[in-house]
C-alpha positions as CSV (number, residue, x, y, z in Angstrom):
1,X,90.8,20.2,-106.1
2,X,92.5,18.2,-108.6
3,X,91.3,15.1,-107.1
4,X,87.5,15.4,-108.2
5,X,85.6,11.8,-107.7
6,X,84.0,10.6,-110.0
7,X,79.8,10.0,-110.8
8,X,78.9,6.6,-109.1
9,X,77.4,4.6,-111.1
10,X,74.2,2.7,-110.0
11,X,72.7,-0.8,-111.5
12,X,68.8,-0.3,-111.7
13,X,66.3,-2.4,-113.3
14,X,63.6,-1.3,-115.5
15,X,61.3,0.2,-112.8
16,X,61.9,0.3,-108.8
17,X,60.1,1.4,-105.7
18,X,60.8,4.8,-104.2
19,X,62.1,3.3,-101.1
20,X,64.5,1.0,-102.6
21,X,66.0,3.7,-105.1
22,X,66.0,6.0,-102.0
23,X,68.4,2.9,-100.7
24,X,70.3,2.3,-103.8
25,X,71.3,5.9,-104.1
26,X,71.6,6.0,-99.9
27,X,69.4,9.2,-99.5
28,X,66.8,9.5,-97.4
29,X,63.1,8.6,-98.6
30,X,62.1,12.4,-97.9
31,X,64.5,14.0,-100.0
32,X,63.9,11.4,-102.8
33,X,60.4,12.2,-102.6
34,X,61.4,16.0,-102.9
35,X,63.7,15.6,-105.8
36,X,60.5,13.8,-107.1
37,X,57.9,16.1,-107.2
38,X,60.3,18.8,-108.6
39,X,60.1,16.9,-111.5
40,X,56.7,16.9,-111.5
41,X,56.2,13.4,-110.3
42,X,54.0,12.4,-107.3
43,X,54.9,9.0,-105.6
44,X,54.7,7.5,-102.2
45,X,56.9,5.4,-100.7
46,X,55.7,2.2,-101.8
47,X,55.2,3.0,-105.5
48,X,57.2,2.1,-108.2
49,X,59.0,4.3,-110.9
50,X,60.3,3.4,-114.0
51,X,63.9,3.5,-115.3
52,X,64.0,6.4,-116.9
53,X,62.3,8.2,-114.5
54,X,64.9,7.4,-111.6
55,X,67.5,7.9,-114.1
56,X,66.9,11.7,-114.0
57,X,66.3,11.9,-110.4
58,X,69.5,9.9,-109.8
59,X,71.6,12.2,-112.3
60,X,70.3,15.0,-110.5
61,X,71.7,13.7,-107.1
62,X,75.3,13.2,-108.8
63,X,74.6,9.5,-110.1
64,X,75.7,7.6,-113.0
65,X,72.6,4.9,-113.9
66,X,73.1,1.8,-116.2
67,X,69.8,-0.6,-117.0
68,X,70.6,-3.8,-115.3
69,X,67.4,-5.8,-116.8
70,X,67.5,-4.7,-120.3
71,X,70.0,-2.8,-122.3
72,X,69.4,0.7,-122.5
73,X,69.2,2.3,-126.3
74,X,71.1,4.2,-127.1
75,X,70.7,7.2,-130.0
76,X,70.5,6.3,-133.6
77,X,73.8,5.9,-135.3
78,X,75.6,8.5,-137.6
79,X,77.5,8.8,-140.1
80,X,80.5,10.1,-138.8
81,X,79.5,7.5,-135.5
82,X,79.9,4.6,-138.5
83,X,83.0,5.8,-139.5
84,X,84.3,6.0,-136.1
85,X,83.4,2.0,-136.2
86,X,84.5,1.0,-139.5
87,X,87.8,3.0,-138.3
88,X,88.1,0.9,-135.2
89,X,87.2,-2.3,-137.3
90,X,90.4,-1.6,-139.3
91,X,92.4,-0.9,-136.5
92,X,91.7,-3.7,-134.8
93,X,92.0,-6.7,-137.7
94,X,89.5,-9.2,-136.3
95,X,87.0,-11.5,-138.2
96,X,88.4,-9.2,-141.1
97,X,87.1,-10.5,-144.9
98,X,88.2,-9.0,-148.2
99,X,84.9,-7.1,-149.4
100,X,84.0,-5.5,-153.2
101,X,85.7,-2.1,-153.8
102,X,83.1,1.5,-153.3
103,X,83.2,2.8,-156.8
104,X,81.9,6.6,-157.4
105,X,82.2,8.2,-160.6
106,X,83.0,12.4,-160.7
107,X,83.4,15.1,-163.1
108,X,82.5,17.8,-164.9
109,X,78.7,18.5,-166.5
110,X,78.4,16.8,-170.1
111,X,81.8,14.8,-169.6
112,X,80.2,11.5,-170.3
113,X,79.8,10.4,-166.3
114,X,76.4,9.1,-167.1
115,X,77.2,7.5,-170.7
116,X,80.2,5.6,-168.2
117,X,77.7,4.2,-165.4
118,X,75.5,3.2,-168.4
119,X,78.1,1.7,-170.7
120,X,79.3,-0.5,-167.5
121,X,76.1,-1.8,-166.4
122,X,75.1,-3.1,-169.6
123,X,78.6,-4.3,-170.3
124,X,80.1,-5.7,-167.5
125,X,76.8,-6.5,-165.4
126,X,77.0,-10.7,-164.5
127,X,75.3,-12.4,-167.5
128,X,71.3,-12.3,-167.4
129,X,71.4,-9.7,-164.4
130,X,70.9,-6.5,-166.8
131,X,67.6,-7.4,-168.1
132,X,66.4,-7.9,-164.5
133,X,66.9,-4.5,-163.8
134,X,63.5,-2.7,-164.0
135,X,64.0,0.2,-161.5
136,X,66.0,3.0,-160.4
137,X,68.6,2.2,-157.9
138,X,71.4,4.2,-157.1
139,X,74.0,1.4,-157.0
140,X,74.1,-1.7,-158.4
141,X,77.5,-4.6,-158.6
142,X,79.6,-5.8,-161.5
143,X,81.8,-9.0,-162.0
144,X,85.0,-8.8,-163.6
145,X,87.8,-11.9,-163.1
146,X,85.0,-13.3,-160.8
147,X,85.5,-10.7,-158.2
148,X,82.6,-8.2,-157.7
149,X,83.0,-4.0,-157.9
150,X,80.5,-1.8,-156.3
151,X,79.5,1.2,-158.1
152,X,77.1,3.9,-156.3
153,X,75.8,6.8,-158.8
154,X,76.5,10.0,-156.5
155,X,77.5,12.5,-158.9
156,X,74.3,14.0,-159.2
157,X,72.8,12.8,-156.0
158,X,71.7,14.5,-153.0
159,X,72.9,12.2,-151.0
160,X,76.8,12.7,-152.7
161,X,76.4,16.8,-151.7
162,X,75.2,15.7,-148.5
163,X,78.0,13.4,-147.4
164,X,80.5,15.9,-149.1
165,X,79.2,19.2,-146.8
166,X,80.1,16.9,-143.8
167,X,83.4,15.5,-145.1
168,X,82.6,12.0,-145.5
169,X,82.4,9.6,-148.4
170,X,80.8,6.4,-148.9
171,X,83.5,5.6,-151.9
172,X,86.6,3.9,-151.2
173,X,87.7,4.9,-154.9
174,X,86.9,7.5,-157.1
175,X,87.1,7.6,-160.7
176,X,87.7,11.2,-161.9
177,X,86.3,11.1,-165.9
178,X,87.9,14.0,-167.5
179,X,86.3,15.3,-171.5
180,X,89.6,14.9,-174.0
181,X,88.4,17.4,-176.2
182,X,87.4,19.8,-173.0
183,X,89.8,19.7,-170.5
184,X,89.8,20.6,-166.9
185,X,86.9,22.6,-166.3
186,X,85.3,24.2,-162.9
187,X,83.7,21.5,-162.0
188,X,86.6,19.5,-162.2
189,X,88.5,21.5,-160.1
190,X,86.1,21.6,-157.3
191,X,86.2,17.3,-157.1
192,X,90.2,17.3,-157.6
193,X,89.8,19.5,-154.5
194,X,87.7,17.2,-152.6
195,X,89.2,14.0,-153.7
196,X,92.6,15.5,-151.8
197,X,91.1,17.0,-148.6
198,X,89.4,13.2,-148.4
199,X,92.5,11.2,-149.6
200,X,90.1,8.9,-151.2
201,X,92.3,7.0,-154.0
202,X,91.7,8.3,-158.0
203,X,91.3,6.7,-161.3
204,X,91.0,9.4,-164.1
205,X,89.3,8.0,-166.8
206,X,90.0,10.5,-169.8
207,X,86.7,10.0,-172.5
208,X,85.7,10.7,-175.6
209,X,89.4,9.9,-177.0
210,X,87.9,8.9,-180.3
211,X,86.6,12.3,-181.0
212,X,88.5,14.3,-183.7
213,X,90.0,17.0,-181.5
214,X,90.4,15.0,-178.4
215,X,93.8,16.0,-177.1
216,X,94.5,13.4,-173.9
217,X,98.3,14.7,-173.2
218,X,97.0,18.1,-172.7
219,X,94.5,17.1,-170.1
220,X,97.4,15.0,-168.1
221,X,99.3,18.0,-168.2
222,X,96.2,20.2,-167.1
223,X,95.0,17.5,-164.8
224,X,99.4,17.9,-163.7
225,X,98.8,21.3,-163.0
226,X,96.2,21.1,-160.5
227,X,98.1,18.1,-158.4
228,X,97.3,14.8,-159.9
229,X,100.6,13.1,-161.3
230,X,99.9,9.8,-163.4
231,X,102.4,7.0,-162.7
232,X,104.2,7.1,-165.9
233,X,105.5,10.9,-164.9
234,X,106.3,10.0,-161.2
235,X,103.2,10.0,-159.8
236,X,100.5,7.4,-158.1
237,X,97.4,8.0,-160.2
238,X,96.4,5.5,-162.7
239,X,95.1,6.8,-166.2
240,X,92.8,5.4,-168.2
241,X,91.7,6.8,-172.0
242,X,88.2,5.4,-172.8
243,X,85.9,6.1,-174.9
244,X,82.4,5.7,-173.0
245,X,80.3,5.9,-175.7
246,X,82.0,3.5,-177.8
247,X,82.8,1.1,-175.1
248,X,86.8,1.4,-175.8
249,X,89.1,0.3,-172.8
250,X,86.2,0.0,-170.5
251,X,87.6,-3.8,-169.6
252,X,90.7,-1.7,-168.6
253,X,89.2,0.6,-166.3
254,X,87.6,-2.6,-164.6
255,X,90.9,-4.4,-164.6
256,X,92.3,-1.1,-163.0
257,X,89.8,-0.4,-160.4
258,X,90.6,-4.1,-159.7
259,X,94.3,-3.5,-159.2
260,X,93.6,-0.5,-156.7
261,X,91.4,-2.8,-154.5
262,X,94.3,-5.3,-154.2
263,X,96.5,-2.5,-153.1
264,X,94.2,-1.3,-150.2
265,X,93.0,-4.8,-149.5
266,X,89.1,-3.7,-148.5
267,X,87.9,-6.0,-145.5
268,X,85.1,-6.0,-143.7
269,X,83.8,-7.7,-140.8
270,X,80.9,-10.1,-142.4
271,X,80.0,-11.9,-138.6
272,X,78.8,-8.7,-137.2
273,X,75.6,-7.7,-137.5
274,X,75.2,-5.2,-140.3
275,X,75.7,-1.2,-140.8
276,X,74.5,0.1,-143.9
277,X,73.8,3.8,-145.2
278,X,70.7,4.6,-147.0
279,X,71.6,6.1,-150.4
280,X,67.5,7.1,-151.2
281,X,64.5,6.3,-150.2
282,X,60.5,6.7,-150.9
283,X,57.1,5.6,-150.5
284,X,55.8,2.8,-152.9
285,X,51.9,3.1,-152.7
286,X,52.0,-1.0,-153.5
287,X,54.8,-1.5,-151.4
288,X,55.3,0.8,-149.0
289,X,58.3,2.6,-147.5
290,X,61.2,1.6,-149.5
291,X,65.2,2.5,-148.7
292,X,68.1,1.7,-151.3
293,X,71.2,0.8,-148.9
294,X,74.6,0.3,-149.1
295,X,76.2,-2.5,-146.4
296,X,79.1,-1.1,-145.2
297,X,80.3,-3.8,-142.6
298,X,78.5,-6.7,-141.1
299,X,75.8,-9.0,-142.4
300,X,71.9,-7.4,-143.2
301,X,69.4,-10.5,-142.8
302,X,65.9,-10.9,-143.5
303,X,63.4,-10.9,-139.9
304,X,66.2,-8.5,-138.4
305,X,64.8,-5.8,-136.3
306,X,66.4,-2.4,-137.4
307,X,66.5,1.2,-137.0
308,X,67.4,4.3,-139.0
309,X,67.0,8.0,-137.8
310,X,63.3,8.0,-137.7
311,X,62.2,5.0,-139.2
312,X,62.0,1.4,-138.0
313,X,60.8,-1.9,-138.3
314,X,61.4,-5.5,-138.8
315,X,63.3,-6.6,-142.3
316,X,60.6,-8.2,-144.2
317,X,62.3,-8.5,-147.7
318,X,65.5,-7.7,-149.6
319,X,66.2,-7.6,-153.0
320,X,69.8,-6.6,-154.7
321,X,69.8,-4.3,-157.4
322,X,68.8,-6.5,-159.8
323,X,65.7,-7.0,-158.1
324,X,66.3,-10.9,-157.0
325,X,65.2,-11.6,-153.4
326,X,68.5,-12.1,-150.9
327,X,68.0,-13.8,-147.4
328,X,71.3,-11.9,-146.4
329,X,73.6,-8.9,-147.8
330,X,77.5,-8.4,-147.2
331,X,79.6,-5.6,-146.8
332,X,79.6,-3.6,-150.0
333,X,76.1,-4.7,-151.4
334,X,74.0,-2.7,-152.4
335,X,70.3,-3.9,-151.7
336,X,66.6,-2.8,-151.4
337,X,65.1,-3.0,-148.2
338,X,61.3,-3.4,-147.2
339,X,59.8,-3.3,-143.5
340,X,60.1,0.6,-142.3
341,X,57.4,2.1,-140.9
342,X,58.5,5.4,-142.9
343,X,61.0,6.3,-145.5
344,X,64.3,6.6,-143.6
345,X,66.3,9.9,-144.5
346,X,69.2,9.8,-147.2
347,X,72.4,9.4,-145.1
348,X,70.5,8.0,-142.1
349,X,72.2,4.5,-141.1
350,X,70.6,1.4,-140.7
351,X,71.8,-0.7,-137.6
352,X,70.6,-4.0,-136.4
353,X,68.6,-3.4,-133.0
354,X,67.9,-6.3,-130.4
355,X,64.0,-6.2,-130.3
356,X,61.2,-4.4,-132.3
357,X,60.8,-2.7,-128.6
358,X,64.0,-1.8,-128.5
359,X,64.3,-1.2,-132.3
360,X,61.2,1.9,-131.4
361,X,63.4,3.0,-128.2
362,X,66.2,3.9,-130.1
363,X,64.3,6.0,-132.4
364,X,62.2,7.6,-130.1
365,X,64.4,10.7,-129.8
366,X,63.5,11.5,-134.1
367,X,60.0,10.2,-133.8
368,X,59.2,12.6,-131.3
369,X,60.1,15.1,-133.8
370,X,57.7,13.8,-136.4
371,X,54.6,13.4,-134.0
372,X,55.2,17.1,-132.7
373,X,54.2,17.7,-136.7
374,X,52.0,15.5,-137.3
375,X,49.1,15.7,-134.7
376,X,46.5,13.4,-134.5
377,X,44.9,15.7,-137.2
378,X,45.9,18.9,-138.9
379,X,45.0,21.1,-142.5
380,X,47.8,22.2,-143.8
381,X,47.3,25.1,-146.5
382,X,44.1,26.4,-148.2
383,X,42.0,23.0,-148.9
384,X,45.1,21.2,-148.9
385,X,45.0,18.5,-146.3
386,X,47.6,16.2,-144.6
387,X,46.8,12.7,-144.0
388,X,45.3,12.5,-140.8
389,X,46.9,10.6,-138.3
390,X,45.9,8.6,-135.0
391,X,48.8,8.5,-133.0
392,X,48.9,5.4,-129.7
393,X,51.3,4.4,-127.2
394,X,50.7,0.6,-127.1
395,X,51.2,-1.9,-123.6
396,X,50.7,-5.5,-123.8
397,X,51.4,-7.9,-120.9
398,X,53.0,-10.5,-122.9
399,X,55.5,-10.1,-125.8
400,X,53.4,-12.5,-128.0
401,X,49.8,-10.4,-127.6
402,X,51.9,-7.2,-128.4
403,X,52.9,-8.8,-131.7
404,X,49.2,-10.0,-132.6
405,X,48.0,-6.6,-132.0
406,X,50.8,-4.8,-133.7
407,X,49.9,-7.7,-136.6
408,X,45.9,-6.5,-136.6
409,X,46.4,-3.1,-136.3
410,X,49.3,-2.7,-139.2
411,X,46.5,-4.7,-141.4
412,X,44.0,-1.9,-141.0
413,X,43.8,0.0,-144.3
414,X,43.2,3.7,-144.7
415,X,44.3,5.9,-147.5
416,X,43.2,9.0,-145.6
417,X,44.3,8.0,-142.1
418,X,47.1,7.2,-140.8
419,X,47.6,4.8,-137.6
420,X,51.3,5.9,-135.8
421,X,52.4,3.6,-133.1
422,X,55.2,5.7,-131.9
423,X,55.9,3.1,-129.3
424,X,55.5,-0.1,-127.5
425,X,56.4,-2.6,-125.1
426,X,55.7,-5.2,-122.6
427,X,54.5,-4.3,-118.9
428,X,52.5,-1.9,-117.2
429,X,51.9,1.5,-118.8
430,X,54.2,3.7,-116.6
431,X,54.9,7.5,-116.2
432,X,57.4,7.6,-119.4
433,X,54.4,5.9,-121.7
434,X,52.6,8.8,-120.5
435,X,55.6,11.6,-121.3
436,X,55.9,9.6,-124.5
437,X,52.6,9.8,-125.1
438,X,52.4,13.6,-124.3
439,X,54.6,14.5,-126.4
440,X,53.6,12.9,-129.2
441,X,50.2,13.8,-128.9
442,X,49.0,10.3,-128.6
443,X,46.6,7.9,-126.9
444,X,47.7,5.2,-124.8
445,X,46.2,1.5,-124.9
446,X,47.1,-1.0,-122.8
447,X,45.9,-4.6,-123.3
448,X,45.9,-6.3,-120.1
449,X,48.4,-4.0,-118.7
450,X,47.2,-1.3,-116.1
451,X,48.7,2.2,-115.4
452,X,50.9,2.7,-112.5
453,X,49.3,5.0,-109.6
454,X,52.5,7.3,-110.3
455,X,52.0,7.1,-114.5
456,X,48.2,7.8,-113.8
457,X,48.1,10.9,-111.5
458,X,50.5,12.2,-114.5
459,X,48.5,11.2,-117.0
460,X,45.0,12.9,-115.5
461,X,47.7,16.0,-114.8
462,X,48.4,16.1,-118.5
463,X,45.6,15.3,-120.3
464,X,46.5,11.9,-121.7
465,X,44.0,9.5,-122.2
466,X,44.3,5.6,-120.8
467,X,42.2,3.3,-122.1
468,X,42.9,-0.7,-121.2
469,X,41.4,-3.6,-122.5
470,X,41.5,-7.3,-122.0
471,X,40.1,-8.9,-125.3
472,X,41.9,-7.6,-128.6
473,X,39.3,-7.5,-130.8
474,X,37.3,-4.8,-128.5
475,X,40.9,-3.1,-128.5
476,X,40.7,-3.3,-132.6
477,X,37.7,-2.4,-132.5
478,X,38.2,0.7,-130.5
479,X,41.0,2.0,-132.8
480,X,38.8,2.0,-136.0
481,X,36.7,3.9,-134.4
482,X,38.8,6.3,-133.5
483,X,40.4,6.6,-137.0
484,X,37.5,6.8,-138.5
485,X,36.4,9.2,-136.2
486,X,39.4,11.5,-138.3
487,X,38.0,10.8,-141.5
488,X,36.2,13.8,-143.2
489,X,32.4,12.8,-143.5
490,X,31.0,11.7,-146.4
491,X,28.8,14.1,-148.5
492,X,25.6,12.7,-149.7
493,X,24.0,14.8,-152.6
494,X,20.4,14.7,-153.1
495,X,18.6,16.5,-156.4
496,X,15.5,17.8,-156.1
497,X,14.4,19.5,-159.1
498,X,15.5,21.7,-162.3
499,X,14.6,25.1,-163.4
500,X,14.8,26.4,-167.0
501,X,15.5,30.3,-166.5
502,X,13.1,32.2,-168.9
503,X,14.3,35.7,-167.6
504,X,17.1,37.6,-165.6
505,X,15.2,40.5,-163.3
506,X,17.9,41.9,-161.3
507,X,21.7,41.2,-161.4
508,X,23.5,41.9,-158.4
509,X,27.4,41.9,-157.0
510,X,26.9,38.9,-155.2
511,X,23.1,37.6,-156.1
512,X,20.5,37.5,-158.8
513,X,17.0,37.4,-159.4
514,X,15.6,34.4,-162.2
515,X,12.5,33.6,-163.3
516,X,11.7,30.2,-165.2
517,X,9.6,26.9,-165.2
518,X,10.3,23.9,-163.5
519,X,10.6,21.3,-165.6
520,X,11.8,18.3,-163.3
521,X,10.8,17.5,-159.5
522,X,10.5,20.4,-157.2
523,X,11.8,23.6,-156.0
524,X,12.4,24.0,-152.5
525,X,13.1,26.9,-150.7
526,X,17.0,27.1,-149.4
527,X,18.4,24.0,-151.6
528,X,21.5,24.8,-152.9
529,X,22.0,25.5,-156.3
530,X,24.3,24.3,-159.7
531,X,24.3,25.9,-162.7
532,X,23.9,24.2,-166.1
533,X,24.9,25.6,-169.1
534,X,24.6,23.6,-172.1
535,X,25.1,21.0,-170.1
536,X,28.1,21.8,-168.8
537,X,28.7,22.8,-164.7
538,X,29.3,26.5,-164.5
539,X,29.2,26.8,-161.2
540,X,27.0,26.7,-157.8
541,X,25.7,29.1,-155.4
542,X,22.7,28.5,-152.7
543,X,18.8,29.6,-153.0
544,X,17.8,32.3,-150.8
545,X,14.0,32.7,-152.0
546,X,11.5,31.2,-154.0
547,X,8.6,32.6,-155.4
548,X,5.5,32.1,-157.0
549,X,2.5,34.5,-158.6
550,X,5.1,37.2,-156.3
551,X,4.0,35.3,-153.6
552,X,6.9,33.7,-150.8
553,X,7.1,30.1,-151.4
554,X,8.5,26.8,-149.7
555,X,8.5,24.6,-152.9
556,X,7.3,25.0,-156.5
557,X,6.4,21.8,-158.7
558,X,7.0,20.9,-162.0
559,X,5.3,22.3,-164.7
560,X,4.8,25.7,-162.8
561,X,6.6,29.5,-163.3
562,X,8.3,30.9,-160.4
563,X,10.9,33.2,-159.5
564,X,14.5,32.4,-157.8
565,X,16.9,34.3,-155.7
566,X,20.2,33.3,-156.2
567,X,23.1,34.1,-154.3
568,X,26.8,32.9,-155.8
569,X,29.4,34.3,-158.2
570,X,28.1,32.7,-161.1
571,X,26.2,35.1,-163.6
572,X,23.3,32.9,-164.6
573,X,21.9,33.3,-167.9
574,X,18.4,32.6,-170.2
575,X,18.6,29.7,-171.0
576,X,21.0,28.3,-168.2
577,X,19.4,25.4,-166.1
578,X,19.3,25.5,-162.5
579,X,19.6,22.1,-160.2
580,X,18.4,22.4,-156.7
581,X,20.1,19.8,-154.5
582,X,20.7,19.3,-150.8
583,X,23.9,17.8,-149.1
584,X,24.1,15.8,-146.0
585,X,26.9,14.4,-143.7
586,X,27.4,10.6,-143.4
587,X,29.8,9.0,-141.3
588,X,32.4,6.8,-142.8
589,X,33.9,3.6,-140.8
590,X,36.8,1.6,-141.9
């Protein structure tokens, strides 16, 4: 028993007739054909299957499959798979550069963290760099003896707690500022805590020195009770006294973050591509989805196809955090990146993918999450809508169509809907387009580029809809009709006439009966109603009959007396004036 074999493992290209998988696994057609149609898949001998498809069936029959065509993608990267990497990187030495010291600052509420990050940034930021800053960015770089120090502002950030509740850190130091006048307080004893479970090596800056009743030897000694021992009584911390405010010994706690990077020697491998974490993220209605990164080995380029969690696309622009454009970021720099398809999720990290096709496999996994929420169109609340959202599964024949209609189709505008490629690629649309599509609740196209007899039974079995085309602007075309198809019609208001109430005959729960004179255009019968009261909306209801000389009536003209039925919640009063309109429906396009 001890001798178990192991899986084979079995070299299959992207898709592959029955027969010859039945022959590649060596099992007879039949029982292939069985194992097939348990998975709900009907296919003859002759037909071909796709890769993923005769991965499960071979996995159920024992086998191990690898892609021998193209490389198979594998799930986004976490955090704690990053770590594992930049572990190994270590370990193993090669192609090994120095790289800028991680800086995060901690402490207690109101100990003068912020007035720190401030005071440094405007101090010590490269000459002419600190008036380029004009957003918010959650790390930014300082030069001190020409070398470079990272500092990421995670005190107060979601991403910090985040990273914390899993027991990983983005810092490779940590400055613990410390109030003189305060002391160790709860707060402070929750990071010492932290700091020592993650062996993360500590600065303490003790501030506000130059306040009367600061009292720095105390808080070594308190800082001595709770485990941190400064070098000058034995220990290996380094202590600073500042004062942030005042900008007193800040040049020291630079030249000392300085000397604790020498002594860990921070490397990196630059000729990798890169791995970076996303410290925050959101949507900039000009500029679209926007994710604040921190490179944490390799090299992040401009045109690189990437993916994080979710959210991919192709690197069309970064900026450091001064907001100057960079055709390329190191280990340690913190940047701006713009070319997602969505905001990617704090903590999510970005990884260099080999292919925007490839770049979508990989996140297919997270998407499919996403779509099952977002259906082609949904309300969400009472009058609250969602953005409406077409969702497609695209085929092209040839890698250079798929990228002009990618091209077209990202160009169409819509505030109010939303076009979701969840994925695409190159060859015929086949069963796993079709499960894709399914679970995404999505449409597949396919220019030039037919369905498989296999992926078409399934998709008339599940309801998916196939439509090919072989000219793109009919394919275009198609698609703006659809999504425009989603947008809520357009309501058209038409005035008819006014009313000038004279005299309120019956007043009712939900209607009321009004007399008055027309004194603009017509009544007719049924319009629907707003109420005017000194010019001022007060409300609407509809007209439910109209009378004149107590006689039924279809329309009343100006100048003439007649009576109104109204029916709304709006208590109309003498003197009020009543504008009959009618509303109709118009189709919108794009």
């Amino acid at each position: 028993m001890t001798n178990e074999t192991a899986p084979k493992i079995v070299q299959l290209p992207s898709s592959v007739t029955v027969k010859k998988l039945a022959e590649l696994l060596g099992v007879p057609v039949p029982a292939l054909i069985t194992e097939l149609m348990k998975n709900g898949i009907l296919a003859t001998i002759n037909e071909e299957i796709d890769f993923e498809t005769a991965s499960v069936i071979a996995a159920d029959l024992g086998f191990e499959t690898q892609e021998s065509v193209e490389e198979s993608g594998e799930g986004a990267l976490t955090l704690e798979g990053l770590n594992k990497i930049l572990a190994e990187e270590k370990t193993s030495g090669k192609n090994l550069s120095p790289r800028p010291p991680v800086v995060t600052i901690l402490g207690h509420v109101d100990h003068g963290k912020t007035t720190l990050l401030d005071t440094i940034r405007k101090a010590s930021v490269a000459s002419g760099e600190a008036g380029g800053i004009t957003q918010h960015i959650s790390a930014y770089q300082v030069k001190k003896h020409k070398q470079l120090i990272t500092f990421v502002d995670t005190p107060g950030h979601e991403a910090f707690a985040a990273m914390r509740k899993r027991g990983l850190s983005i810092a490779d130091i940590a400055i613990l500022v410390v109030a003189a006048d305060d002391g160790v307080r709860p707060q402070t004893k929750e990071v010492i805590a932290y700091l020592k479970e993650r062996k993360l090596p500590v600065i303490v800056a003790i501030n506000k020195i130059d306040k009367p009743d600061a009292k720095p030897e105390r808080v070594k000694q308190e800082l001595a009770e709770h485990g941190i021992l400064f070098e000058e009584w034995g220990g290996d911390t380094m202590c600073t006294e500042i004062s942030a405010k005042n900008n007193i010994n800040i040049d020291t706690l630079l030249d000392n973050i300085l000397l604790v990077a020498e002594v860990e020697d921070f490397r990196a491998d630059q000729k990798r591509d890169g791995l970076s974490v996303v410290l925050e993220s959101h949507l900039d209605p000009q500029k679209g989805p926007v994710a604040t990164v921190l490179v944490r080995t390799g090299m992040l380029k401009v045109g690189q196809d990437v993916v994080s969690g979710a959210a991919f696309g192709r690197i069309r622009r970064i900026e450091d955090f001064a907001g100057r454009n960079l055709e390329s970021a190191g280990p340690s720099a913190p940047t701006t990146v713009y070319g997602f398809n969505t905001a990617p999720q704090v903590n999510d990290v970005v990884q260099v993918v080999g292919g925007k096709g490839l770049a979508r496999l990989k996140s297919k996994e997270a998407l499919l999450k996403d779509t099952a929420k977002s259906k082609t169109s949904k309300i969400q609340g009472e009058g609250e809508e969602e953005i409406k959202k077409l969702a497609v599964v695209l085929k092209a024949d040839v890698q250079g169509s798929l990228e002009a209609i990618e091209q077209i189709l990202g160009s169409i505008e819509s505030s109010e809907v939303n076009l979701q490629i969840i994925s695409s690629g190159v060859g015929n649309i086949t069963e796993s387009d079709v499960r894709m599509a399914e679970s995404g609740d999505a449409l597949i196209l396919g220019f030039n580029a037919e369905p498989t007899s296999v992926a078409k039974r399934l998709a008339e079995n599940s309801g998916v809809m196939i439509e090919t085309y072989n000219i793109i602007y009919k394919l275009v075309e198609a698609v703006k009709e659809k999504m425009a198809s989603l947008l809520p019609p357009e309501i058209v208001r038409t005035d008819s006439g006014r009313l000038s109430v004279m005299a309120i005959f019956k007043t009712g729960k939900r209607d009321m009966i009004v007399g008055g004179r027309v004194s603009e255009g017509k009544l007719l019968r049924g319009s629907l109603i707003e109420v005017l009261r000194d010019g001022e909306s007060v409300g609407s209801g509809r007209m439910t009959n109209l009378q004149q000389n107590k006689q039924n009536a279809d329309e009343v003209g100006q100048g003439n007396e007649c009576g109104v039925v109204f029916e709304g919640s709006v208590k109309i009063q003498v003197g009020d004036t009543l504008v009959a309109y009618k509303e109709e429906e118009k189709k919108r396009s794009l």
